[in-house]
C-alpha positions in Angstrom: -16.7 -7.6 -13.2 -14.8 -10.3 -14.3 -11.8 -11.7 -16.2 -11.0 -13.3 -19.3 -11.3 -16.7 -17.6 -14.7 -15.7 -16.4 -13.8 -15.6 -12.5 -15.3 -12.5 -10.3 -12.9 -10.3 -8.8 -13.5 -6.8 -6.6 -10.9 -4.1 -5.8 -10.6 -0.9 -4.4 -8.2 2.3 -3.7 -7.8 4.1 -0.6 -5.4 6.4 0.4 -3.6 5.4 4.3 -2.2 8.9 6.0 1.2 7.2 6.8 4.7 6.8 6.4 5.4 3.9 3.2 7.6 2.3 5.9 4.8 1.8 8.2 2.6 0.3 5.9 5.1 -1.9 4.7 6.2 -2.8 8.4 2.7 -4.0 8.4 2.3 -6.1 4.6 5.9 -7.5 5.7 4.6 -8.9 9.2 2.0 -12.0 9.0 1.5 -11.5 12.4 -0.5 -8.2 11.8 -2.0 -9.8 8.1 -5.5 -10.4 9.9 -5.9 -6.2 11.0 -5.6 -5.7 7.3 -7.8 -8.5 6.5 -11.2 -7.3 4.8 -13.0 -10.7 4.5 -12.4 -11.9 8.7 -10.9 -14.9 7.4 -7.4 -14.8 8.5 -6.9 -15.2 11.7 -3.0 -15.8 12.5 0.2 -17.3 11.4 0.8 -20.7 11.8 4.7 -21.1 10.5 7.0 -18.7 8.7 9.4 -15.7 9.6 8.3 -12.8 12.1 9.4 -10.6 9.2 8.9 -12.0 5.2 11.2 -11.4 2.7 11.3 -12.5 -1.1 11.2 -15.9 -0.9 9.9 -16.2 2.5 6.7 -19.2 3.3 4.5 -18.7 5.8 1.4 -20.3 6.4 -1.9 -18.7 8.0 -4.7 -20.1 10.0 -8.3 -19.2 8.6 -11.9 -20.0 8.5 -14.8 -19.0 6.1 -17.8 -18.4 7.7 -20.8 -20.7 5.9 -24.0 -19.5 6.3 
């Protein structure tokens, strides 16, 4: 898979049995950002709002795991 600028990419579909506002209570918390995490990498917010708006900054603490 790929782009026209040659970079990889991977996605997926999956259908969550809940309420939109739930899931978006979730996406619009950074505080909850590394439960819906795939890669393990985040791990929690360092600065920004409890709640993001359009607009908002936040900044996250991670690490990537070298082998």
């Amino acid at each position: 898979m790929g782009d026209s600028t040659g970079t990889k990419s991977v996605s997926t579909e999956r259908v969550i049995n809940a309420p939109a506002e739930a899931i978006f209570a979730v996406l619009a918390d950074p505080r909850q950002h590394s439960v819906i995490d795939g890669s393990g990498t985040v791990r929690k917010p360092r600065s920004g709002p409890d709640r993001l708006v359009l607009g908002a900054k936040f900044g996250m603490a991670m690490h990537h795991f070298v082998p």
